[in-house]
Backbone as JSON, one array per atom type, in Angstrom:
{
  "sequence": "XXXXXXXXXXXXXXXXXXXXXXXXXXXXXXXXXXXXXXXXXXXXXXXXXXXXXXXXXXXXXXXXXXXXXXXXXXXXXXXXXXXXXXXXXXXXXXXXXXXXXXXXXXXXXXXXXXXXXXXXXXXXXXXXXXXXXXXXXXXXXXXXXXXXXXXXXXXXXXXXXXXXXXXXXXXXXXXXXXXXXXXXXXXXXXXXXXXXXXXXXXXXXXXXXXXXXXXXXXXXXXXXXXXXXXXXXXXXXXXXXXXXXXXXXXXXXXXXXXXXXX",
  "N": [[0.84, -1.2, 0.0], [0.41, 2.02, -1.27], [2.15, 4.95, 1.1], [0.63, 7.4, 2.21], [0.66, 8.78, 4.55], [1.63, 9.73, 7.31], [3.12, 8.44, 10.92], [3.45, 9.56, 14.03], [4.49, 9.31, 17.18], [4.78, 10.57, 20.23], [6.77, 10.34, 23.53], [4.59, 10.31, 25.75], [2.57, 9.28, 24.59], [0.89, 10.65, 22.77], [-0.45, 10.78, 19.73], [0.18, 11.5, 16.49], [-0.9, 11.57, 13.52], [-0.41, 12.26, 10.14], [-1.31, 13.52, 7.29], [0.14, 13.32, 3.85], [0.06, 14.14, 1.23], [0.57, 17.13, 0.52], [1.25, 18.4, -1.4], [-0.42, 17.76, -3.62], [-2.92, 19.09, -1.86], [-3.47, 17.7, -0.33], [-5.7, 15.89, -1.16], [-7.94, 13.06, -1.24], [-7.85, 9.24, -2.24], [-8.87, 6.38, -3.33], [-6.5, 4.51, -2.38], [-5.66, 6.36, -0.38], [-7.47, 6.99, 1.14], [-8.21, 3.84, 2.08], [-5.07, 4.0, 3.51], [-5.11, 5.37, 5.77], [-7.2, 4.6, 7.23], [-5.92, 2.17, 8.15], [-3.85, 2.84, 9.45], [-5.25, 4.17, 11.37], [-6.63, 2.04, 12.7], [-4.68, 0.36, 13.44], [-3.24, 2.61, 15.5], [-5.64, 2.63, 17.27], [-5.72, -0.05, 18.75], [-2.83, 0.34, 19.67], [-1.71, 0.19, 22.94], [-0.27, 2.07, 24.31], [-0.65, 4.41, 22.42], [-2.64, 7.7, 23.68], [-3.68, 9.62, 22.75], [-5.06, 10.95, 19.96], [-3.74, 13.22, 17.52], [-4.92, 14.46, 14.46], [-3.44, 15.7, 11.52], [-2.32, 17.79, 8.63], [0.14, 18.06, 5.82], [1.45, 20.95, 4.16], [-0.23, 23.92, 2.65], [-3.46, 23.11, 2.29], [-5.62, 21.24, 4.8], [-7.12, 18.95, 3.28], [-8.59, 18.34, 0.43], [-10.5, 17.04, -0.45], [-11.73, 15.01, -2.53], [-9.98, 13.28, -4.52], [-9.12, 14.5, -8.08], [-7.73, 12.67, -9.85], [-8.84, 10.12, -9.34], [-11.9, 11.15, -9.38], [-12.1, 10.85, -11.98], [-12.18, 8.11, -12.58], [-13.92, 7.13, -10.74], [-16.53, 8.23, -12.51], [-16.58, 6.04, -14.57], [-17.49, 3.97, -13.39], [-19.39, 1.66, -12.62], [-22.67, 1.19, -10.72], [-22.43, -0.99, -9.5], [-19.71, -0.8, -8.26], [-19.0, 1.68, -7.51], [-20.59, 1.66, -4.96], [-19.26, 0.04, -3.43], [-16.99, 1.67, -3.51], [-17.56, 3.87, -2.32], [-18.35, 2.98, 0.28], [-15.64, 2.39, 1.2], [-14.77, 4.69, 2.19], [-16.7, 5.55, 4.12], [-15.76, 3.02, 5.85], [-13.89, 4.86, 6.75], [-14.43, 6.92, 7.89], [-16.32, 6.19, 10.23], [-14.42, 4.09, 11.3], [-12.48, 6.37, 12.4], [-14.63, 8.22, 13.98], [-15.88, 6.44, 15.76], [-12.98, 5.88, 17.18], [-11.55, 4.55, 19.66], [-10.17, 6.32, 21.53], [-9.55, 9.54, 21.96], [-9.85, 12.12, 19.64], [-8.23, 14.43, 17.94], [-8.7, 17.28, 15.84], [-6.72, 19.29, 13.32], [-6.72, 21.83, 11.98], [-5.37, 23.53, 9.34], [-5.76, 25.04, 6.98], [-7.49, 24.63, 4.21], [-10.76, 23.31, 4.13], [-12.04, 20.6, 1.93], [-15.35, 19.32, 0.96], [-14.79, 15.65, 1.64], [-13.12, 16.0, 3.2], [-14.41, 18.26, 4.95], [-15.88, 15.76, 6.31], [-13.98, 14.47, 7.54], [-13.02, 16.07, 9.52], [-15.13, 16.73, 11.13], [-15.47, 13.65, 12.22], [-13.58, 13.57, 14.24], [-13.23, 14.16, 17.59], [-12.82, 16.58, 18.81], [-11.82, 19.6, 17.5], [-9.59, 22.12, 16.56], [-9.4, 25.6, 14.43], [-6.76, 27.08, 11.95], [-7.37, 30.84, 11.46], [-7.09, 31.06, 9.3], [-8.17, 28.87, 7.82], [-10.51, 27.07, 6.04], [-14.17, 26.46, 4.36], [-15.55, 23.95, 2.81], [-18.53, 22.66, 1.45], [-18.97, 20.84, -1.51], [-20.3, 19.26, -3.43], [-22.75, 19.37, -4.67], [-22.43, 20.79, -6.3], [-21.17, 19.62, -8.39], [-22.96, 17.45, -9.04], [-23.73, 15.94, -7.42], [-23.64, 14.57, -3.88], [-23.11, 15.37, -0.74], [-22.96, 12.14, 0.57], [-21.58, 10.07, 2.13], [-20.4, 11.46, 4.26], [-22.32, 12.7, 6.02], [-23.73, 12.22, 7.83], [-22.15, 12.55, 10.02], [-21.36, 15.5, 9.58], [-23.8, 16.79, 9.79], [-24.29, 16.5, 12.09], [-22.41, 17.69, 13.38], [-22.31, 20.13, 12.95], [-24.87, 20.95, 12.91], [-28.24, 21.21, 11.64], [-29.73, 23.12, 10.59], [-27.42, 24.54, 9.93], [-26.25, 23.02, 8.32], [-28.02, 22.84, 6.18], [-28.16, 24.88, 4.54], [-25.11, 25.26, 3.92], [-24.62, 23.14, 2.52], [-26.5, 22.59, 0.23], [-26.27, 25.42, -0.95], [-23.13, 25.07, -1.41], [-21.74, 27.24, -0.71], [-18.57, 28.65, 0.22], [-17.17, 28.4, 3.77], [-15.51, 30.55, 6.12], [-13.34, 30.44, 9.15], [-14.17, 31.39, 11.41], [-16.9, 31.37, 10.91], [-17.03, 28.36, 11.25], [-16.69, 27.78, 13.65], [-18.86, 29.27, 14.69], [-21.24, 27.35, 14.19], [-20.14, 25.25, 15.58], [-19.01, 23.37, 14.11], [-16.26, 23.84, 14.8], [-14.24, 23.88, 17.11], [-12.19, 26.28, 18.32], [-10.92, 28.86, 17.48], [-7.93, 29.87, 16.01], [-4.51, 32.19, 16.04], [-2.46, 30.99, 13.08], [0.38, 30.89, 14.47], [-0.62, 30.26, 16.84], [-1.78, 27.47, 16.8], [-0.7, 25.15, 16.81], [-0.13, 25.52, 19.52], [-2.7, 25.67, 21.13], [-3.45, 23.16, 20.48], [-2.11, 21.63, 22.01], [-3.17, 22.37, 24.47], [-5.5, 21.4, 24.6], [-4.36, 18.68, 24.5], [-3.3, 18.71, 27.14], [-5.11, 18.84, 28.61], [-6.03, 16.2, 28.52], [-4.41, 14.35, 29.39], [-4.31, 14.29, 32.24], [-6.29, 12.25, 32.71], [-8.14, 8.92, 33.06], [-7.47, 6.39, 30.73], [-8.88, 4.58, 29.87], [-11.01, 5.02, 31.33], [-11.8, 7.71, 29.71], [-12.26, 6.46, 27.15], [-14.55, 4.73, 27.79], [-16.22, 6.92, 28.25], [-16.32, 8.75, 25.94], [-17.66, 6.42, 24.39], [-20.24, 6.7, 25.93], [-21.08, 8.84, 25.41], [-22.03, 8.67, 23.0], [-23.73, 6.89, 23.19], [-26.37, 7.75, 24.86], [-26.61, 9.87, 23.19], [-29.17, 12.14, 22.18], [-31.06, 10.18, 22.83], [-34.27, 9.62, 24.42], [-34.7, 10.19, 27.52], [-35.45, 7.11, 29.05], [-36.46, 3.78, 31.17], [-34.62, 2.2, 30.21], [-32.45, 3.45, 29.33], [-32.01, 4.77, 31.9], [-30.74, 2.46, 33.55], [-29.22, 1.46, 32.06], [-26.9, 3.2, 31.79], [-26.23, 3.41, 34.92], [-25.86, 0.99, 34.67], [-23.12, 1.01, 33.58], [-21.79, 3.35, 35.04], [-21.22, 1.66, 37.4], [-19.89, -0.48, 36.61], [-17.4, 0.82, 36.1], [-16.55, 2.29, 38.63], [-16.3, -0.37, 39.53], [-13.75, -1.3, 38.19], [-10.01, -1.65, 38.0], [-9.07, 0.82, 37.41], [-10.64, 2.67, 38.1], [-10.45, 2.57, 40.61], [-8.29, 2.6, 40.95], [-8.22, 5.42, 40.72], [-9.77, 6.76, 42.28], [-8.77, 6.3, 45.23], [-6.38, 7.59, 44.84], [-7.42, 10.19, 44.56], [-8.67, 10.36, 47.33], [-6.08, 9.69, 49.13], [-4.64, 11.7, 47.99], [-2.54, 11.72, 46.21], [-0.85, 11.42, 42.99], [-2.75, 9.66, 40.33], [-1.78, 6.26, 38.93], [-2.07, 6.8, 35.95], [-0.41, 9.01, 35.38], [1.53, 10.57, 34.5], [5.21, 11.42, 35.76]],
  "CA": [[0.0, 0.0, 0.0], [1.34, 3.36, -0.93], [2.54, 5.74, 2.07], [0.0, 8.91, 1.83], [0.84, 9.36, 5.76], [3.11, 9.22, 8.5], [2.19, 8.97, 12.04], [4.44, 10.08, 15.12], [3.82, 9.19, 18.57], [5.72, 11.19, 21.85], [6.8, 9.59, 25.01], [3.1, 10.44, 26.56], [1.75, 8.66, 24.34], [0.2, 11.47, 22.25], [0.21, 10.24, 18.06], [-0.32, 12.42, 15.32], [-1.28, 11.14, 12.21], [-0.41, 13.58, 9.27], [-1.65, 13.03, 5.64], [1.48, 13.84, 3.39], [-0.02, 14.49, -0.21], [0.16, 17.94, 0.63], [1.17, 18.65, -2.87], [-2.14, 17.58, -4.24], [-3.79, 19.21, -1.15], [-4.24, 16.19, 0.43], [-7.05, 15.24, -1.62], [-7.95, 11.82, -1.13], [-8.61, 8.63, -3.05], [-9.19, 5.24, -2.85], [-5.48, 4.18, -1.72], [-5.37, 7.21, 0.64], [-8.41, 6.34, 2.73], [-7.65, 2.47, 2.65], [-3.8, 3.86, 4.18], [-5.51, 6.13, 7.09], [-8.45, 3.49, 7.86], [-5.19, 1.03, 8.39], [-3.13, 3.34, 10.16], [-5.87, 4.62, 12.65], [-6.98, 0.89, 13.56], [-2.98, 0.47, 14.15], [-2.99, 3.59, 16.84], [-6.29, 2.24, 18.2], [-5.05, -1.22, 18.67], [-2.0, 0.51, 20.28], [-2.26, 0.86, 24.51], [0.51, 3.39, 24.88], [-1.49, 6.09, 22.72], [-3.65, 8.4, 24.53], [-4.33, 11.04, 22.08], [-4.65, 11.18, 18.15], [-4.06, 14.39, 16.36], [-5.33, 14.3, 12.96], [-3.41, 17.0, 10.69], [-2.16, 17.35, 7.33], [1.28, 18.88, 5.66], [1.51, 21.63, 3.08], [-1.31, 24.87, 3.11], [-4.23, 22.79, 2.86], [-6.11, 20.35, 5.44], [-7.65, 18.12, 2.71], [-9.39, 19.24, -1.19], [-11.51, 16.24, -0.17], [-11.44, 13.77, -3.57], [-8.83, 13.58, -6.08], [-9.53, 14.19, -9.35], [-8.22, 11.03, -10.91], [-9.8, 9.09, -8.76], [-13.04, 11.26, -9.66], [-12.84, 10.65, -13.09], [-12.03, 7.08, -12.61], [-15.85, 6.94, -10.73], [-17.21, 8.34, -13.76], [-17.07, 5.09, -15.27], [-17.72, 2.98, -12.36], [-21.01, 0.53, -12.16], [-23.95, 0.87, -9.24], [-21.98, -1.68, -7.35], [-18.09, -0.23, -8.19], [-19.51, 3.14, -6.74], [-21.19, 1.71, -3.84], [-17.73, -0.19, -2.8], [-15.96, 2.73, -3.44], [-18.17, 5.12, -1.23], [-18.35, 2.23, 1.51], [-14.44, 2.57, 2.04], [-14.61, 6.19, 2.43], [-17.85, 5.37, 5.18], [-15.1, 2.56, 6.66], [-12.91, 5.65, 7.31], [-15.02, 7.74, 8.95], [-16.74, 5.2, 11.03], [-13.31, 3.9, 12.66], [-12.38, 7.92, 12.79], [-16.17, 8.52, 14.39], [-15.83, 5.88, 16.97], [-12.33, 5.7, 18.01], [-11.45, 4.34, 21.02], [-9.3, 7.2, 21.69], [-9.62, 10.98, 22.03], [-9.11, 13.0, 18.28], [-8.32, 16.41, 17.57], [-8.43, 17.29, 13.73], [-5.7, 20.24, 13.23], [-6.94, 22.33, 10.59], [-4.11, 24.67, 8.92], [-6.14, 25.26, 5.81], [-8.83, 24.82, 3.64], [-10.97, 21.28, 3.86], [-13.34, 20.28, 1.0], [-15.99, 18.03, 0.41], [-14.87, 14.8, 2.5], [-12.13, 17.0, 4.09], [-15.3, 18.68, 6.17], [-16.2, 14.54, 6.91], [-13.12, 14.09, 8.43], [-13.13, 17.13, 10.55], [-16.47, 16.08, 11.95], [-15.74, 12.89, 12.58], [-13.13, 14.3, 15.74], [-13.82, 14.31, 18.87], [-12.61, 18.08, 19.18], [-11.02, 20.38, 16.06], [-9.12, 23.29, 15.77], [-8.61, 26.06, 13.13], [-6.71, 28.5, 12.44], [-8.27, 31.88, 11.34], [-7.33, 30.95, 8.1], [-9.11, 27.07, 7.38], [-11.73, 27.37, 5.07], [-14.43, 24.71, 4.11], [-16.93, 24.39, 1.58], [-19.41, 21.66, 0.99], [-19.14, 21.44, -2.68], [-20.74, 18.0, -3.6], [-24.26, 19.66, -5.62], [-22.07, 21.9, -7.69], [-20.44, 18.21, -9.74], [-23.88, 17.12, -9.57], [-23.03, 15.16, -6.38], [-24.3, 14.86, -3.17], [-22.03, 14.83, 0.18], [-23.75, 11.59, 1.28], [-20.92, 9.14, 3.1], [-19.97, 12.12, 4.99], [-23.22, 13.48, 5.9], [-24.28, 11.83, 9.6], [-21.23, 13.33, 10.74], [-21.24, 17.02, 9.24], [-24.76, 17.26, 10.13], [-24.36, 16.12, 13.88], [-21.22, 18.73, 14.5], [-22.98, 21.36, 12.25], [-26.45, 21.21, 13.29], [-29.0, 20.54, 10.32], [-29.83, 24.19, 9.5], [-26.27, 25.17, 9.34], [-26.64, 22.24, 6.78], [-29.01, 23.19, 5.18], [-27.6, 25.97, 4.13], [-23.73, 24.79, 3.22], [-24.75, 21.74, 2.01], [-27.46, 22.97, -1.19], [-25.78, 26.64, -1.68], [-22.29, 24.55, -1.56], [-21.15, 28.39, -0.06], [-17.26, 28.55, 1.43], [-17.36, 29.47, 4.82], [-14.64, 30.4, 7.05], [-13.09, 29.67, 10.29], [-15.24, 32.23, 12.23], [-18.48, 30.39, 10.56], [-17.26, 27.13, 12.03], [-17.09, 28.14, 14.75], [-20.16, 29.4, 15.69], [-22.55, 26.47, 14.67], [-19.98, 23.92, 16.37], [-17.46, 22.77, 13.04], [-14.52, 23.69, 15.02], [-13.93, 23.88, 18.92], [-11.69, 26.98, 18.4], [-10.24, 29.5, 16.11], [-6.57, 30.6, 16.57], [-4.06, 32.54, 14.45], [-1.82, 30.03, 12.57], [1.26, 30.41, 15.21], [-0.9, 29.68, 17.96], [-2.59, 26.43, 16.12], [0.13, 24.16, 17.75], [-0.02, 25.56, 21.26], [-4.09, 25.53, 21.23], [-3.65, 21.68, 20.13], [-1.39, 20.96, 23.08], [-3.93, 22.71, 25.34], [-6.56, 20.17, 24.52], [-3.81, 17.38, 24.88], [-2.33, 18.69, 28.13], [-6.0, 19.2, 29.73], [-6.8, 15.27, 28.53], [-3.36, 13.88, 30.14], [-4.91, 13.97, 33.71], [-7.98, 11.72, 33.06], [-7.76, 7.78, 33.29], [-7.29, 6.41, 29.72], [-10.2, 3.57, 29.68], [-12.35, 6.37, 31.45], [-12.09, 8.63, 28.38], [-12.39, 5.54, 25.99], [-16.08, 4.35, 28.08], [-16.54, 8.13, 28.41], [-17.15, 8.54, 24.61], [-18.94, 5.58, 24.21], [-21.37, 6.85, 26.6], [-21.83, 9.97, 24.86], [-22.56, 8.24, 21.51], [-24.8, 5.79, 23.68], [-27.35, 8.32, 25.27], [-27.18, 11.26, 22.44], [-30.82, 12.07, 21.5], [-32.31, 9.44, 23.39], [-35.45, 9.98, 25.56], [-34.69, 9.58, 29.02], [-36.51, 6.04, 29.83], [-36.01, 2.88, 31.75], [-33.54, 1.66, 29.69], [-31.47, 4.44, 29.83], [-31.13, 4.72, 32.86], [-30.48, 1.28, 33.65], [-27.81, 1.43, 31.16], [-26.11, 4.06, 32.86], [-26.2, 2.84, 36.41], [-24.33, -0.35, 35.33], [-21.55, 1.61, 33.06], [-21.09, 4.08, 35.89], [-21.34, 0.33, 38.06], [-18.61, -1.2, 36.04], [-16.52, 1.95, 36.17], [-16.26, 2.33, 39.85], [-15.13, -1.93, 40.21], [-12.62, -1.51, 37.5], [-8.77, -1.33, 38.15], [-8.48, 2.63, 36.94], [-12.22, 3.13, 38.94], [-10.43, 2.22, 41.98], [-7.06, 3.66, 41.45], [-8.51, 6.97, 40.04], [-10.63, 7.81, 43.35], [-7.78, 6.24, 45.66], [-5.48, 8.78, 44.48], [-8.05, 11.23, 45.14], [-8.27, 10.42, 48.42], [-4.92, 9.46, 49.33], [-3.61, 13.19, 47.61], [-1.65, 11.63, 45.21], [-1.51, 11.53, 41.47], [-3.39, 8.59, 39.66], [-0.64, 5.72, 38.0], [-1.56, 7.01, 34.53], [-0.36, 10.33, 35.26], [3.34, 10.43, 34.52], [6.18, 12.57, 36.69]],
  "C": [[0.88, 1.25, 0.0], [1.31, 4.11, 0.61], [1.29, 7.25, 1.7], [-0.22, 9.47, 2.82], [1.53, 8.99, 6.77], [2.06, 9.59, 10.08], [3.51, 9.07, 12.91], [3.99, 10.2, 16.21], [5.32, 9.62, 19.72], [6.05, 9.8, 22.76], [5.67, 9.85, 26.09], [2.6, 9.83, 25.85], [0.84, 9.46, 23.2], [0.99, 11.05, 20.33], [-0.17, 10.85, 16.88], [-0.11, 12.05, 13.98], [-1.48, 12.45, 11.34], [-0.69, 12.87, 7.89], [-0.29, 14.16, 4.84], [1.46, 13.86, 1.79], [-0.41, 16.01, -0.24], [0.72, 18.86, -0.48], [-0.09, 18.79, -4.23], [-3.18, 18.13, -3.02], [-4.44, 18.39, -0.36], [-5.47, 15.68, 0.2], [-6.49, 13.44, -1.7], [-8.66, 10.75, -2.18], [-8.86, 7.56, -2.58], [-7.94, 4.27, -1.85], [-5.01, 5.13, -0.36], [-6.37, 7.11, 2.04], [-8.2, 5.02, 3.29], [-5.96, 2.47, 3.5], [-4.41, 4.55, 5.81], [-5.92, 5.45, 7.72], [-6.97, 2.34, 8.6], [-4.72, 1.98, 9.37], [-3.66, 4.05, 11.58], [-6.81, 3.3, 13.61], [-5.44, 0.36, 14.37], [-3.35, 1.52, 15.63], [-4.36, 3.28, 17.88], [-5.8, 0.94, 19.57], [-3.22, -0.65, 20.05], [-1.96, 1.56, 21.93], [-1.51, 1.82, 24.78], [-0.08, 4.61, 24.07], [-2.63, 6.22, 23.57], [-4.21, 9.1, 24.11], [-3.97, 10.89, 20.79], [-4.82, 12.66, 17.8], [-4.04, 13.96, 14.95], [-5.01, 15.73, 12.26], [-2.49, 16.48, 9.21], [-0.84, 18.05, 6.74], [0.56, 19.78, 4.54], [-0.2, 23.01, 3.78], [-2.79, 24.23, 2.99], [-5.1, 21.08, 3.74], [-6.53, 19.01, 4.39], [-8.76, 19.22, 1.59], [-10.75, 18.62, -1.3], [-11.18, 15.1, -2.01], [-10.85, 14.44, -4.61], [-9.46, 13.32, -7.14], [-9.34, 13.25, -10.25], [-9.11, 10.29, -10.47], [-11.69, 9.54, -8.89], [-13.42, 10.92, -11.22], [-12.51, 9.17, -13.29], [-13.28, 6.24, -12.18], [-16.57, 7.11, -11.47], [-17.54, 7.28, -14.52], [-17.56, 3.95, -14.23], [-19.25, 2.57, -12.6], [-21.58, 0.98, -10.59], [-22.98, 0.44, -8.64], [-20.67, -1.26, -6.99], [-18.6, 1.01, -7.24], [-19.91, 2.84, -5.7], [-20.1, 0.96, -2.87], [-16.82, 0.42, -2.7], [-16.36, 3.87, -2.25], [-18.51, 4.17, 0.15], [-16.79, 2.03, 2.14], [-14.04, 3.48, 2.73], [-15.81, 5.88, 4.46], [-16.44, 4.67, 6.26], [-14.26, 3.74, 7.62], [-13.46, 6.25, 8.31], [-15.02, 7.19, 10.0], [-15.31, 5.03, 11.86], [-12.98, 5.24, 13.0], [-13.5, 8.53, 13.68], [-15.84, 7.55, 16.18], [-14.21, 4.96, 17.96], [-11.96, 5.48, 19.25], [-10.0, 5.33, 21.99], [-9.32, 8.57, 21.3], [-9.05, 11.51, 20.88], [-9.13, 13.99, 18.21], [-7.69, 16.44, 16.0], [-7.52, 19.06, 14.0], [-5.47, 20.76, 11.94], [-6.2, 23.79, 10.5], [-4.72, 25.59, 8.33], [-7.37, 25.02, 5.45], [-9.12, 22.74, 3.58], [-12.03, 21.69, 3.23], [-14.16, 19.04, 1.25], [-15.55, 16.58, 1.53], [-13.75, 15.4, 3.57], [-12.75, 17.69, 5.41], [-15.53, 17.22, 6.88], [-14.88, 14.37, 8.08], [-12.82, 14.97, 9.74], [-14.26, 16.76, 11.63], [-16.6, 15.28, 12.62], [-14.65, 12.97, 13.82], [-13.73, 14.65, 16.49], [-13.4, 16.12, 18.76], [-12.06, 18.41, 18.03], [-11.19, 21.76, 16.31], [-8.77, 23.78, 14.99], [-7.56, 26.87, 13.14], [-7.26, 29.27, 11.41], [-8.03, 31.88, 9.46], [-7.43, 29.68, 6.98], [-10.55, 28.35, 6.82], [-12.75, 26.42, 4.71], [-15.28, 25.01, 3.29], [-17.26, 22.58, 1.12], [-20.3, 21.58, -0.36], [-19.56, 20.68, -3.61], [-21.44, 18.94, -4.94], [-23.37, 20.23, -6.73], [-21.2, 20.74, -8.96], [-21.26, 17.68, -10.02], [-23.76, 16.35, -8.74], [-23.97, 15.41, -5.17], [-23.5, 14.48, -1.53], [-22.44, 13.85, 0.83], [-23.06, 10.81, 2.86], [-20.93, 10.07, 4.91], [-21.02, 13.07, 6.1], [-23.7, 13.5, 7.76], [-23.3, 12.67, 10.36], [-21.29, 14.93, 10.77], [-21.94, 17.4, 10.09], [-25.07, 17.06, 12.12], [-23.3, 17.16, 14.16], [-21.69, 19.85, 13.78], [-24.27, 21.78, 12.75], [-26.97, 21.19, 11.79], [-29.3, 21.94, 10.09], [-28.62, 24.93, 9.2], [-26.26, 24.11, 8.1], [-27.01, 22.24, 6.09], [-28.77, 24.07, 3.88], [-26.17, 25.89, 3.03], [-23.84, 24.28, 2.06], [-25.86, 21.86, 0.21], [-27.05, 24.44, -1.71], [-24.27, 26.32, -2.34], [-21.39, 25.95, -1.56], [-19.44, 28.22, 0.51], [-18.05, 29.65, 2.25], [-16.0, 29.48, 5.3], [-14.63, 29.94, 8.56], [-14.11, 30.2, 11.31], [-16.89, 31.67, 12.14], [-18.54, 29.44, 10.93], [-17.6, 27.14, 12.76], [-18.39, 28.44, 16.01], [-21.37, 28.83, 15.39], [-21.56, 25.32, 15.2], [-18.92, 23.21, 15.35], [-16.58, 22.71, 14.42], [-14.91, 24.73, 16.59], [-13.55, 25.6, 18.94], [-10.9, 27.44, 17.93], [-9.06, 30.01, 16.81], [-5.79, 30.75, 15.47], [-2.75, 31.19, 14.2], [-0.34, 29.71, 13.44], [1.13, 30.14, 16.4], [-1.78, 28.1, 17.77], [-1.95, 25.59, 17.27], [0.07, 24.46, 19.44], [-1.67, 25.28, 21.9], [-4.28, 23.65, 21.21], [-3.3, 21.12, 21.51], [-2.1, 21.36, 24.17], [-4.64, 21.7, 25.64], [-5.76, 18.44, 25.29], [-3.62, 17.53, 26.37], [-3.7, 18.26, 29.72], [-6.48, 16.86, 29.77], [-5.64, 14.59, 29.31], [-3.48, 13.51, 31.59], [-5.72, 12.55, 33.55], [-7.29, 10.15, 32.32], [-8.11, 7.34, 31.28], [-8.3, 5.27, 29.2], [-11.49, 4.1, 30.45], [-12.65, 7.07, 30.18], [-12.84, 7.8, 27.44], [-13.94, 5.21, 26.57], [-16.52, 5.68, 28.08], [-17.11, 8.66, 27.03], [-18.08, 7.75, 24.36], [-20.17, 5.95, 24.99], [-21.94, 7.73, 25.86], [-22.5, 9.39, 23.41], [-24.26, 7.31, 22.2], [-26.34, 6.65, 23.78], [-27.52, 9.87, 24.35], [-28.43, 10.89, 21.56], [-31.3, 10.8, 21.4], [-32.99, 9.97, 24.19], [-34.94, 9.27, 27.31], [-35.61, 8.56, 29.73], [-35.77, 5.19, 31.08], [-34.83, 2.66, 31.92], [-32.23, 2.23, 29.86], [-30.59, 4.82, 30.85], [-30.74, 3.73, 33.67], [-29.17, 0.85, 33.03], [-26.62, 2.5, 31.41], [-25.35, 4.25, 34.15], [-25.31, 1.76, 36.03], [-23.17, 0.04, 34.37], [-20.55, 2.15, 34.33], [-20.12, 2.61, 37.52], [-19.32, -0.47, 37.9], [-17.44, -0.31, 35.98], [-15.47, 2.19, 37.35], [-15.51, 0.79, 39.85], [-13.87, -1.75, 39.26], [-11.66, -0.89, 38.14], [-8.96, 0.36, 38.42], [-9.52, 3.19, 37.49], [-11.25, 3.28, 40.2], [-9.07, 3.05, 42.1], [-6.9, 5.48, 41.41], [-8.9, 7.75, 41.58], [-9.52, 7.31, 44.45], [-6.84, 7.0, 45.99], [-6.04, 9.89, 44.85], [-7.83, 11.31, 46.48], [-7.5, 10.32, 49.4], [-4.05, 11.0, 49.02], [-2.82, 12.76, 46.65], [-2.29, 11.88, 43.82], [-1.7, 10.11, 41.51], [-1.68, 7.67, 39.38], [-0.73, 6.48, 36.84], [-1.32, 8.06, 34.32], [1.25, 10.1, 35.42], [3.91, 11.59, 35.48], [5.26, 13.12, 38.07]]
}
């Protein structure tokens, strides 16, 4: 499989996955999502990370799909097209429900699946000069793979909107329906990133990991039975576990936790 990214992991544990076709804008194709999808079940899979950053080299974040590879769909069959737009889904999906805390680290401008991938982070910063544009309708297209995601960190009438005018917005527009955590100018990008990392470094590292899953579990459900039944024995199983016991321990003892280094 070609190389279309490198990843780099600290001595905390913190691993930053960079896409490195930042010549072509890091537009992506079929060999570039099947290298990420591999390389972010790798850093799952691996207990010493703690933290994925997701960023990209060169001035922009992602163009979203490469043009050979778009005119190579052009001829594609019903079912070639629907195996081709189900690898892109694979990506997200493991990117969506990582078992590990993501921050997307947007330099530049993201297109078209470039906004998917942004979305599908747990947290994302820009800086003041990322750009995005949801530009599917205007090829005659429709941003579908990418869509559960956008529309869940966008809200559906900022969607509404993007998504059928196929408008650029900027970083300031992310911002304020929910795209992107927090805008900063381009030489504070890196220190804003390490904020996020430095604040998640405290907190027990199979807490965080059931800590998402919860949130995926109980978003926009109705508060029933079930619910809260299913709650009671997470929080249940939380407290007997190892890192339950050494987490509040430490509390009360004054010390730091084990998974808190120095």
């Amino acid at each position: 499989m070609s190389e279309t990214s490198k990843i780099d992991i600290d001595d905390r544990g913190v691993a930053t996955l960079t896409m490195t076709r930042g010549e072509m804008h890091n537009a992506f194709d079929d060999v570039m999502i099947a290298d990420l999808t591999v390389k972010l079940k790798e850093l799952e899979a691996n207990e010493a990370v703690r933290v994925v950053v997701l960023a990209a080299e060169g001035k922009s974040f992602s163009a979203g799909a490469d043009l050979n590879w778009m005119k190579r769909m052009a001829a594609y069959s019903f079912e070639e097209n629907f195996e081709d737009a189900m690898g892109l889904g694979g990506l997200l999906e493991t990117l969506n429900f990582l078992k590990k805390p993501t921050i997307a680290k947007v330099q530049g401008a993201a297109f078209g699946g470039g906004v998917g991938l942004v979305a599908a982070c747990d947290m994302a910063v820009g800086s003041k000069y990322a750009s995005f544009c949801l530009s599917e309708v205007k090829l005659g297209l429709i941003p579908a793979v990418i869509s559960p995601y956008v529309v869940n960190a966008m809200g559906q009438r900022a969607s509404r909107r993007y998504m059928l005018t196929a408008e650029r917005f900027k970083a300031d527009e992310a911002l304020r329906f929910g795209l992107l955590h927090e805008v900063v100018g381009v030489d504070e990008l890196d220190g804003a990133v390490e904020s996020l990392i430095e604040a998640m470094m405290g907190n027990g590292p199979a807490s965080v990991a059931a800590c998402k899953d919860l949130i995926f579990a109980v978003y926009n459900r109705p508060v029933d039975e079930t619910v809260i039944k299913d709650t009671a024995k997470r929080i249940a199983t939380q407290r007997a576990s190892d890192e339950g016991k050494e987490g509040l321990g430490a509390f009360l003892e004054k010390r730091k936790p084990a998974w808190v280094k120095g």
